[in-house]
Every structure is written in C-alpha cells, then in structure tokens.
LOVO-551058 format. One record per residue: residue number from 0; residue in three letters; x, y, z of N, C-alpha, C, O in turn. Coordinates in nm, 2 decimals. Layout:
# residues N
ATOM   vodo   sefi     n_xx     n_yy     n_zz    ca_xx    ca_yy    ca_zz     c_xx     c_yy     c_zz     o_xx     o_yy     o_zz
ATOM    NUM    ALA        X        Y        Z        X        Y        Z        X        Y        Z        X        Y        Z
...
//
This chain:
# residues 140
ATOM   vodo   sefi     n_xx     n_yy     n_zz    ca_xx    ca_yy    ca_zz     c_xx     c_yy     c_zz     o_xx     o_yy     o_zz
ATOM      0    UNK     0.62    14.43     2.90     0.68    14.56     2.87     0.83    14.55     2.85     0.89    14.50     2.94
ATOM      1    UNK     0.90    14.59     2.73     0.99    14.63     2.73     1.05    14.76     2.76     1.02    14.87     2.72
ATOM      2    UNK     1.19    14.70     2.86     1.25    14.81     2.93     1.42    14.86     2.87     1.51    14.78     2.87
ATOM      3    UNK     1.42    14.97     2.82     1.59    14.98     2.76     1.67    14.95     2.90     1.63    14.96     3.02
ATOM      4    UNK     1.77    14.90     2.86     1.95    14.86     2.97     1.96    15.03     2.99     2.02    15.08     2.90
ATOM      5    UNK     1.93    15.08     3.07     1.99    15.24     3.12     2.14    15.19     3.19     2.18    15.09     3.25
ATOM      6    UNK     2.18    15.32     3.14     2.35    15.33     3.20     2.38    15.34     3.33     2.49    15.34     3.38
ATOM      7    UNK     2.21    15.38     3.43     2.23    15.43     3.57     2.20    15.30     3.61     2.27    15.27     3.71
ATOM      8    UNK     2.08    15.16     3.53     2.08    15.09     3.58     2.19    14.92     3.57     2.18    14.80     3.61
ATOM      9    UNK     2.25    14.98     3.51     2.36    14.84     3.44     2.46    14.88     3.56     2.51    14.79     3.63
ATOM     10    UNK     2.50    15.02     3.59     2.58    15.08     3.70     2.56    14.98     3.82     2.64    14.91     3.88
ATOM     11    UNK     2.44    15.01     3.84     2.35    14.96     4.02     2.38    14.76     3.99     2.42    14.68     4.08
ATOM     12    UNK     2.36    14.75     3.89     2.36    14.59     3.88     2.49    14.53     3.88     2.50    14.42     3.92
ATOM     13    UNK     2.62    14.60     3.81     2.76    14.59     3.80     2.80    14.58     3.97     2.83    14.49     4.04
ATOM     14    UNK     2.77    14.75     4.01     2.77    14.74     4.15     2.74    14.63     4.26     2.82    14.61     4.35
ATOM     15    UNK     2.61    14.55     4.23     2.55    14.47     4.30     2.65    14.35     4.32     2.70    14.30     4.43
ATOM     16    UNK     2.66    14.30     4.15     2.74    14.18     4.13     2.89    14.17     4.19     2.96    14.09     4.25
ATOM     17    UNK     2.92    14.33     4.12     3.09    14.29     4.20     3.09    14.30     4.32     3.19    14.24     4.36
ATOM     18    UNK     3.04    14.35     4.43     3.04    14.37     4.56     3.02    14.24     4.64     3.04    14.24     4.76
ATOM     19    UNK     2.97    14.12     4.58     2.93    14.03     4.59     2.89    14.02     4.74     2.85    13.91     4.77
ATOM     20    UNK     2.87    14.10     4.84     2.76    14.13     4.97     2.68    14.16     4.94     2.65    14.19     4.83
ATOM     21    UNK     2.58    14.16     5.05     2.41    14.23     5.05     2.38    14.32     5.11     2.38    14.30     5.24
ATOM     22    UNK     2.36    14.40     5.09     2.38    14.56     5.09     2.19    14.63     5.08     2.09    14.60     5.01
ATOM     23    UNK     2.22    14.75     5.19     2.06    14.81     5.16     2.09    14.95     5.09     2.20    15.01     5.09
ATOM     24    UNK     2.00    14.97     5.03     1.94    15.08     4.96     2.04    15.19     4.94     2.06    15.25     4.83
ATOM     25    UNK     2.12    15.23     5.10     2.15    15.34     5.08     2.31    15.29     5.07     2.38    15.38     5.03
ATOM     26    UNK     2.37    15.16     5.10     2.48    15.11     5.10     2.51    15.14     4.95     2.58    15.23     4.91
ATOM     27    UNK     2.44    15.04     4.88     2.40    15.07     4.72     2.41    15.17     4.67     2.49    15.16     4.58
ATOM     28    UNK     2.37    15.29     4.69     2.37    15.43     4.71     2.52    15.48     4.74     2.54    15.58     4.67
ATOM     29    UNK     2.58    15.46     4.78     2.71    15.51     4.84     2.79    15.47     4.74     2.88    15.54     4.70
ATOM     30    UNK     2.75    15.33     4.69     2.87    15.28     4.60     2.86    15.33     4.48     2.96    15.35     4.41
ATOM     31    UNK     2.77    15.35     4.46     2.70    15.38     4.29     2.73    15.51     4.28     2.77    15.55     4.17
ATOM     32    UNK     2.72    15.61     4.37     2.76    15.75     4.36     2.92    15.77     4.39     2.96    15.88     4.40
ATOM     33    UNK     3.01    15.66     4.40     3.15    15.69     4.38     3.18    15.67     4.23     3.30    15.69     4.19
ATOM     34    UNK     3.10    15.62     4.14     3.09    15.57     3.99     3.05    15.71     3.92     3.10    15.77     3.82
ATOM     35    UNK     2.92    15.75     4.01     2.83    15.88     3.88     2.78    15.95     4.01     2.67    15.92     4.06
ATOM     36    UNK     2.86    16.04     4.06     2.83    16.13     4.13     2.66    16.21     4.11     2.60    16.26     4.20
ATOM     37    UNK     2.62    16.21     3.96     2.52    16.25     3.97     2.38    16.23     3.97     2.28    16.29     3.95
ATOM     38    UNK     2.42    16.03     4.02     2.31    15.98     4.03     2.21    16.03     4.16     2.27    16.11     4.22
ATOM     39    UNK     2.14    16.02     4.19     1.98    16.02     4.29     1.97    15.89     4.36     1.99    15.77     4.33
ATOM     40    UNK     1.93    15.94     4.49     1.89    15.76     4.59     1.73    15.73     4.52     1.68    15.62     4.54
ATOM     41    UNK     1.65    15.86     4.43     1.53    15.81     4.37     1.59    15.69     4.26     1.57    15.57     4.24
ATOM     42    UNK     1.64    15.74     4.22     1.70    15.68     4.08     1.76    15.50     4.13     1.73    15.40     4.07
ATOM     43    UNK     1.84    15.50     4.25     1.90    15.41     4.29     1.77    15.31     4.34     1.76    15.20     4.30
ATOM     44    UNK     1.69    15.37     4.43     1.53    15.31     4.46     1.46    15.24     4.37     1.43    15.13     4.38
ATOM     45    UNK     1.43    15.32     4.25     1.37    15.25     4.13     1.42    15.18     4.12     1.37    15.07     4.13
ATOM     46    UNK     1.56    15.20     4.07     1.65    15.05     3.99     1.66    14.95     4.04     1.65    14.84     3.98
ATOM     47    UNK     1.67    14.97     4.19     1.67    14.84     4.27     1.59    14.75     4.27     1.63    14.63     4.28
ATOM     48    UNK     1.40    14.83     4.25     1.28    14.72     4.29     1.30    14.67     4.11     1.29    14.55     4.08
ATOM     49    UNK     1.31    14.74     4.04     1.29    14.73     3.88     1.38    14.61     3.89     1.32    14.50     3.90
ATOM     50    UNK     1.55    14.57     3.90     1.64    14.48     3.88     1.54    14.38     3.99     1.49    14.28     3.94
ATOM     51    UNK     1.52    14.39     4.08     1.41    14.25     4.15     1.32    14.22     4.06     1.32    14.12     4.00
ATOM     52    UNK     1.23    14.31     4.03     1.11    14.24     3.96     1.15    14.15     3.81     1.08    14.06     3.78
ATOM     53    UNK     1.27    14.21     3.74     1.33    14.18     3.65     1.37    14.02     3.67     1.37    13.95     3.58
ATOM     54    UNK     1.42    13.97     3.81     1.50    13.88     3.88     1.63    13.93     3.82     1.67    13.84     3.75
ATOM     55    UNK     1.70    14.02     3.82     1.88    14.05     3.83     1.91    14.01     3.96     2.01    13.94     3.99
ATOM     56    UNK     1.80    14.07     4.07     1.86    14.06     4.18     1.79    14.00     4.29     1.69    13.93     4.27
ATOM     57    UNK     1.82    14.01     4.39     1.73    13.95     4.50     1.69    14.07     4.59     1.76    14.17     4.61
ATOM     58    UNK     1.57    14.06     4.65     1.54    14.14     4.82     1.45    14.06     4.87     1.37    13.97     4.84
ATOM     59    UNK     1.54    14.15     5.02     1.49    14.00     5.10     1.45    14.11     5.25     1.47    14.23     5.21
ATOM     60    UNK     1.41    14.11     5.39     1.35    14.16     5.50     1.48    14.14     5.58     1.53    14.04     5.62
ATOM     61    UNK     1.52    14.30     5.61     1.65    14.26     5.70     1.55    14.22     5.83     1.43    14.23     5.85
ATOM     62    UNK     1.69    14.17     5.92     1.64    14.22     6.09     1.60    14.31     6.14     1.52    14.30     6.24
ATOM     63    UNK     1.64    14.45     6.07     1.58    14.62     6.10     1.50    14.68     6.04     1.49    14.80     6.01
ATOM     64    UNK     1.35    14.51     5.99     1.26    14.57     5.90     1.32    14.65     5.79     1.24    14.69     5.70
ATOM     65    UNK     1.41    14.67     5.77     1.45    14.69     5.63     1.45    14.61     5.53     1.38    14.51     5.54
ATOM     66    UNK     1.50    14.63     5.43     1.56    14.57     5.32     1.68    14.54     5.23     1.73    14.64     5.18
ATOM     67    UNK     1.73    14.42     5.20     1.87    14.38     5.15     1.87    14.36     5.04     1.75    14.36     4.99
ATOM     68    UNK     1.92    14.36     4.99     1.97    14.36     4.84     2.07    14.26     4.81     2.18    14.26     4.88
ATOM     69    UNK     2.05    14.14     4.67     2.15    14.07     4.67     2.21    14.05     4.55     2.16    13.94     4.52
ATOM     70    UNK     2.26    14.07     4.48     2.34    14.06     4.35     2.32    13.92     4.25     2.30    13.92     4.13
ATOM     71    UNK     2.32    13.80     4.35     2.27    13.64     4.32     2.13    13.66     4.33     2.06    13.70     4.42
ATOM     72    UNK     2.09    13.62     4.15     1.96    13.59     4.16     1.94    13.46     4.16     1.83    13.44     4.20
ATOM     73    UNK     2.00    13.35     4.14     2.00    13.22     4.19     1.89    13.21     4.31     1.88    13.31     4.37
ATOM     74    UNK     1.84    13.13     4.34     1.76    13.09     4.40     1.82    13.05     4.57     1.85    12.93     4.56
ATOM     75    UNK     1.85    13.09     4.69     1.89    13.07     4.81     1.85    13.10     4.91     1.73    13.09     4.91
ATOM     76    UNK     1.90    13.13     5.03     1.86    13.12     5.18     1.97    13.25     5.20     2.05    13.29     5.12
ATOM     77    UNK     1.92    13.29     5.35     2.08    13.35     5.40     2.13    13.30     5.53     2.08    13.22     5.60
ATOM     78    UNK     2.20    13.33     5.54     2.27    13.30     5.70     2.30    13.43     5.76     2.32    13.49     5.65
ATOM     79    UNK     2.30    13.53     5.87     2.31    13.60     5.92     2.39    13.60     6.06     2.33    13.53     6.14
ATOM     80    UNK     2.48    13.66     6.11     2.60    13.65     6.16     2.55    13.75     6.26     2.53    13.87     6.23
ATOM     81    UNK     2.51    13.72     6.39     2.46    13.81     6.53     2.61    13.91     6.55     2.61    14.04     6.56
ATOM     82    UNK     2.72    13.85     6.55     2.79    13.94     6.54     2.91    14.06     6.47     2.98    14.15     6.53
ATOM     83    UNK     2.90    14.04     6.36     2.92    14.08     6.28     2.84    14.19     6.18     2.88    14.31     6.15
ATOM     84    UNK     2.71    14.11     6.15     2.58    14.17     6.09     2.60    14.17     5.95     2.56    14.25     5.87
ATOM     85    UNK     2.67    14.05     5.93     2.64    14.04     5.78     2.58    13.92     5.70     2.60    13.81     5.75
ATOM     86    UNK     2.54    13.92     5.63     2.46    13.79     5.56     2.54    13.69     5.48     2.62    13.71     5.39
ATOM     87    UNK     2.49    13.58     5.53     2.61    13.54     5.40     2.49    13.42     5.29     2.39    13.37     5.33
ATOM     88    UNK     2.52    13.42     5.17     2.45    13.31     5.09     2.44    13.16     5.14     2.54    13.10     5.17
ATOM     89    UNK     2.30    13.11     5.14     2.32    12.95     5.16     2.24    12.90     5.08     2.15    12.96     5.04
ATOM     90    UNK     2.26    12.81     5.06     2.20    12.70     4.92     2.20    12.54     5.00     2.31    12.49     5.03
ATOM     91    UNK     2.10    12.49     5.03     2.09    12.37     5.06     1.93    12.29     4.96     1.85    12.36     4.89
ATOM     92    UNK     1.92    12.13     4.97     1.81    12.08     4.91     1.69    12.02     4.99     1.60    11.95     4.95
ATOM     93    UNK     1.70    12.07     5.16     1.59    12.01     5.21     1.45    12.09     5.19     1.34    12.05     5.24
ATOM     94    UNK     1.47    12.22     5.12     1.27    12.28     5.07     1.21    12.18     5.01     1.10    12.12     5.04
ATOM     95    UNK     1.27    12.16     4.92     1.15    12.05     4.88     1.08    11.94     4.94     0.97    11.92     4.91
ATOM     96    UNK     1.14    11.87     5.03     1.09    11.78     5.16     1.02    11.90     5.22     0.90    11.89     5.23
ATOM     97    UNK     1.07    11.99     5.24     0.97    12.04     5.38     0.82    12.12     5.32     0.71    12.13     5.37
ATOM     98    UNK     0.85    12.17     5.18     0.76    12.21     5.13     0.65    12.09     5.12     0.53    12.11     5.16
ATOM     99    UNK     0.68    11.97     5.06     0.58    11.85     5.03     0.48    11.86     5.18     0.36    11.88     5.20
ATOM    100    UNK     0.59    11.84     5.28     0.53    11.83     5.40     0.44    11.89     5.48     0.35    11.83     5.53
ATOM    101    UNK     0.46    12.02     5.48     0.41    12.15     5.50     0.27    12.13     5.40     0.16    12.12     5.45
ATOM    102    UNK     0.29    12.14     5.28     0.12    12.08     5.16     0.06    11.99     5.22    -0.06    12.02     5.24
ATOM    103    UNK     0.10    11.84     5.26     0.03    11.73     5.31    -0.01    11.74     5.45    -0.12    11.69     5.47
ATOM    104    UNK     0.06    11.79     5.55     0.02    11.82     5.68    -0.08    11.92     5.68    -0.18    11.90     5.76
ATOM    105    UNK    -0.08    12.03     5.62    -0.19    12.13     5.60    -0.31    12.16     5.54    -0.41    12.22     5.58
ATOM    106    UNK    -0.27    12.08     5.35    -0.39    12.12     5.26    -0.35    12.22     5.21    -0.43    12.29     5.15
ATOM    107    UNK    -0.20    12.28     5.22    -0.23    12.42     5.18    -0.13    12.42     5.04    -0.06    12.32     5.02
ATOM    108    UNK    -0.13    12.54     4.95    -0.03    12.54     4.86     0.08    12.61     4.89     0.05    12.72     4.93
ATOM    109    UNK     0.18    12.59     4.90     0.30    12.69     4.90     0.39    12.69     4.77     0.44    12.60     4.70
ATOM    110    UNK     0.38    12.85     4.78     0.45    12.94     4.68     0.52    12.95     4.69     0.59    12.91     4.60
ATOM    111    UNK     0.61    13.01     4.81     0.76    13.07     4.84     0.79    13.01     4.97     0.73    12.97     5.07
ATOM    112    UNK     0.91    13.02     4.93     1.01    12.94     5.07     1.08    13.06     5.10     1.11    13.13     5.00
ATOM    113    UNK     1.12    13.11     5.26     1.25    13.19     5.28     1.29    13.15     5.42     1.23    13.16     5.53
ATOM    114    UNK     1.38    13.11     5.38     1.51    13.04     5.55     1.58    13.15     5.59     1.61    13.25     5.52
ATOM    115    UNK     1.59    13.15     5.66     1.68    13.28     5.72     1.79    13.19     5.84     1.74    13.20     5.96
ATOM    116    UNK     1.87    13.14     5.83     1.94    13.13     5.95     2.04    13.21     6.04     2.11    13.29     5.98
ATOM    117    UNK     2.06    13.21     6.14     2.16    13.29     6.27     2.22    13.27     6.31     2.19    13.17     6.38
ATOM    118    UNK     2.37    13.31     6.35     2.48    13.26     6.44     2.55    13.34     6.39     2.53    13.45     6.34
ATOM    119    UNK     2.69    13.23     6.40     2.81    13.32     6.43     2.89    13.26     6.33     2.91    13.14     6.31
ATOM    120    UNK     2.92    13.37     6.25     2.99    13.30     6.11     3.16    13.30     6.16     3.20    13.38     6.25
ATOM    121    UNK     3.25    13.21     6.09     3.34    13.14     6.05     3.44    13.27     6.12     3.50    13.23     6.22
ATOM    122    UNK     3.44    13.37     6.10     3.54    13.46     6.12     3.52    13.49     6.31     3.59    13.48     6.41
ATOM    123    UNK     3.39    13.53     6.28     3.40    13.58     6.42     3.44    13.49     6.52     3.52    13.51     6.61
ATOM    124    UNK     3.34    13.34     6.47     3.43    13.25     6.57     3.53    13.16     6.61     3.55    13.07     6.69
ATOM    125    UNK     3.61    13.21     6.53     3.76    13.23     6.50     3.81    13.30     6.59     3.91    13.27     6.65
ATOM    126    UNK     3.73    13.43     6.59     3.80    13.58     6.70     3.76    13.56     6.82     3.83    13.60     6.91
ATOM    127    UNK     3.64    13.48     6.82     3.59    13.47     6.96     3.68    13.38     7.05     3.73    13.39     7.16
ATOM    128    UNK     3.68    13.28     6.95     3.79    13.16     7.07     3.94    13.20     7.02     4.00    13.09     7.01
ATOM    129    UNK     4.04    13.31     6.97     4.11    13.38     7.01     4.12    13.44     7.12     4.21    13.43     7.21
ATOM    130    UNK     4.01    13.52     7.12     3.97    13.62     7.27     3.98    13.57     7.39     4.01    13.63     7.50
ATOM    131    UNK     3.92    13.43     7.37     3.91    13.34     7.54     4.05    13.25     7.51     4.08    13.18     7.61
ATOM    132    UNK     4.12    13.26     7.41     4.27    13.15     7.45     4.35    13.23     7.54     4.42    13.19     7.63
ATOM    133    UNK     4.31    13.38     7.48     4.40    13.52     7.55     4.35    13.51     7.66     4.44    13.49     7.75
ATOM    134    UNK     4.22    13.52     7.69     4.17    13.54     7.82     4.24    13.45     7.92     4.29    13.49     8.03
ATOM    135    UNK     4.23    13.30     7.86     4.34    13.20     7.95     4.48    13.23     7.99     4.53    13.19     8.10
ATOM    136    UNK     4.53    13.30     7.89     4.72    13.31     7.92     4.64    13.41     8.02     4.67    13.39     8.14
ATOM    137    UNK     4.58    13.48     8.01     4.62    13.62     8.13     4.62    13.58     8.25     4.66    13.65     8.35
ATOM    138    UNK     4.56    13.42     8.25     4.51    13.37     8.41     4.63    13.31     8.46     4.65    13.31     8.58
ATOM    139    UNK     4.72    13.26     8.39     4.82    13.11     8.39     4.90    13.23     8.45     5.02    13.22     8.50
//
C-alpha cells in the first residue's frame, strides 16, 4: 500500500529526528503541538505506529510498560539510566554470537533480538561522585 508524506506526519518524524531522545507518545505530543497546535494525540498515535511499521522509527517497551519511541531506525539496543530515566542508544556486534548460540543450544529460530541495559549513565555518575567528594570535605 501506498501511503502520501502527510504534513502532520513529516512534522512527528522531523520532531522524532531532531530531538534525538526517546520519547513516549505523549512527550511526542507536547512537541508536535508547539509546531501545529491543531494537531490530535489520535493523529500523533497513528503516526507514531504507521512511522514504526514504515521503519522511520523505532518502539521499543519502557520500564512503565509503556512505550518509547525512537527517531534512529538503525538497528540497536538501549541503555537506561536508573537515575536519571533516560535511554540512551547502544550499538554493539556480540548478537550475532549469541543469536548462533541461543539456535544451537536450543533448536530454536530467532527472529528478534532486544538488549536492554541498566545503570548509571556518564552524567549522573559524575554527580554522584561529586556528591560523596562534598560529602568528604564536610567531614575533614
């Protein structure tokens, strides 16, 4: 099926790309109605699963059973930041090893891979061991 480029949905995908974060539904929504006030969260909904199915974009299963949204349709992983709560892109080459492995150990086929990793990204723990150098002067 061909689908025309709508102007609501080139908006949501401009949106996606320049924001270069991963963002849900209604984040999306917030941004996109500072552009065309008279867009719809129906309208932003559609576009969203429509640019996935398309591959413009990515969705992926937040932590809050929700759903993320990601601007890179490239092929990746995420990293997820416990304190912060933001996702960040990762791209590494060991699927393919683990996928072979996973087929031979099992018998089984695999279709899809999704990594999700956890911790504490670059910034926070930066702030964190700020916080405890402070915490030291207060003792000396």
């Amino acid at each position: 099926m061909i689908r025309r480029n709508s102007r609501q949905r080139q908006l949501i995908l401009d949106v996606m790309r320049g924001e270069g974060i991963h963002m849900n539904a209604d984040q999306v929504y917030q941004r996109v109605k500072q552009a065309d006030p008279s867009i719809g969260i129906a309208t932003v909904y559609r576009n969203l699963n429509l640019l996935t199915e398309m591959g413009e974009i990515q969705k992926f299963q937040d932590r809050s059973a929700g759903f993320m949204y990601d601007g890179n349709p490239k092929k990746h992983h995420h990293f997820y930041c416990r304190y912060c709560k933001r996702y960040f892109d990762v791209s590494f080459s060991v699927e393919e090893q683990m996928i072979r492995q996973v087929e031979d150990q099992m018998g089984v086929s695999v279709e899809d891979l999704n990594i999700s990793l956890e911790g504490c990204c670059n910034q926070c723990k930066d702030k964190q061991e700020k916080e405890k150098e402070r915490g030291k002067e207060q003792w000396n």
